[in-house]
N, C-alpha and C positions, 0 to 999 in steps of 0.2 A: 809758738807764741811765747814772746820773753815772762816772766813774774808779772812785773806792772804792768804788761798789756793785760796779762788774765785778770789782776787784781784790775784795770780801768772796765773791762768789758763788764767783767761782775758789778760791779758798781754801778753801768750803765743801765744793768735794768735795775734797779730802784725807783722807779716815778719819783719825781719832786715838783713842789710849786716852784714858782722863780720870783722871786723879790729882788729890787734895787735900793742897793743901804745910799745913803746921801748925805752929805753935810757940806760946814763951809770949814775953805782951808785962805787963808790969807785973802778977804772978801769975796773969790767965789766959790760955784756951788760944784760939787764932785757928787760923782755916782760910781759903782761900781753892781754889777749882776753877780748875785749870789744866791745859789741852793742848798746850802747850809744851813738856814734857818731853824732853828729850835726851839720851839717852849722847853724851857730848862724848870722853872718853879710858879708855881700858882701864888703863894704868899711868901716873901715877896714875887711880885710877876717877875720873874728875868727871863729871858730871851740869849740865844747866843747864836754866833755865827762864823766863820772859820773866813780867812784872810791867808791870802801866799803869799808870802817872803817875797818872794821873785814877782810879785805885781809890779807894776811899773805904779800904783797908785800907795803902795803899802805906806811910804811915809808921810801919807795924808789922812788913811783910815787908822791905821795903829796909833798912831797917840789924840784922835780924833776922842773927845767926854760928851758928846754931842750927838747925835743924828737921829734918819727916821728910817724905818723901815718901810717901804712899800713894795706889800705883796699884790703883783700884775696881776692885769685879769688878760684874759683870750685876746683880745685885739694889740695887747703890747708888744708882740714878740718883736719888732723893729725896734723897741725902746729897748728891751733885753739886749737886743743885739748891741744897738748904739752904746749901752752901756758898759759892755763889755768888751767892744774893741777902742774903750778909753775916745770916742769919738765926740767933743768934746763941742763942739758947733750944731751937733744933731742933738744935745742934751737941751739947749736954751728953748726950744718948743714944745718941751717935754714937760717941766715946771708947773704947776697953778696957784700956788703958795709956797712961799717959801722954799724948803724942799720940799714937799709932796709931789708927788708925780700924778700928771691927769689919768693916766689909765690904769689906777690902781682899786685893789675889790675893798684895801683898808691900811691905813697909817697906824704905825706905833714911834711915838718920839721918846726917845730912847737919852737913856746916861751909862756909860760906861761905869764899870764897879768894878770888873776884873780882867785879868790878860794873861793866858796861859799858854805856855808852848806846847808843840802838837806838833812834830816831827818838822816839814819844810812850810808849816802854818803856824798861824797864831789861833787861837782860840778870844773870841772879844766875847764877855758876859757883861750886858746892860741890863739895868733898872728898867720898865717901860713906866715912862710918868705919863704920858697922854699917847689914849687911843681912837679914832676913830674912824667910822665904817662907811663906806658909797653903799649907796643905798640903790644902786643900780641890780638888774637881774643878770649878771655878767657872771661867767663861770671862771676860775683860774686858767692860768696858764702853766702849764703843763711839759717838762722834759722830760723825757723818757729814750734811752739808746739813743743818742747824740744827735738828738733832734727834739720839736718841738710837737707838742701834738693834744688832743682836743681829749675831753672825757665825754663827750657825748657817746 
């Protein structure tokens, strides 16, 4: 096993929630599946989350001062998917406002503050200026070893 396959396998058992960051780039709405998510500070709340170069979406989220964050609950995983293979016809039924995404556990509408580089990523730290919660009894959705999976 090469280095970065042991450094991808390791990494793969780490559990993570899965969130879809969103915004608008030239009137419409873009998504991109991301497990990077971070609470980085409590006062101010900032949040961050890592971005690859090599995205086919990178010159929309990187200079993007805007978005929301929506962390999925259990029944997304086709959202997660669709939004990660940039499938861009399967995102318009996914929407309920604006950006938000219908099957999400809670919304954080975000402002970009900072941008750091981070080897073949970027690093994006936002402000969260509005948040809010589904008040639904739904559990996350859950990646773990290059798959998706339940915490029941």
């Amino acid at each position: 096993m090469s280095d970065e396959a042991l450094f991808k396998e390791c990494m793969s058992r780490f559990a993570t929630g899965v969130s879809v960051v969103t915004t608008e780039f030239m009137g419409e709405k873009y998504g991109i599946t991301v497990n990077s998510l971070c609470s980085v500070s409590l006062k101010p709340q900032l949040i961050s989350y890592c971005l690859d170069r090599n995205s086919n979406r990178f010159d929309i989220f990187f200079p993007a001062t805007e978005f929301v964050v929506n962390v999925l609950d259990e029944t997304a995983e086709q959202t997660s998917v669709s939004f990660s293979q940039n499938n861009i016809k399967a995102w318009e039924k996914e929407f309920s406002t604006s950006l938000e995404l219908k099957r999400a556990l809670c919304w954080m509408h975000c402002r970009t503050k900072y941008r750091y580089d981070a080897g073949d990523h970027k690093i994006i730290v936002a402000t969260v200026e509005e948040k809010k919660l589904n008040v639904s009894k739904s559990l996350p959705l859950v990646y773990y070893r290059k798959g998706y999976c339940s915490i029941r």
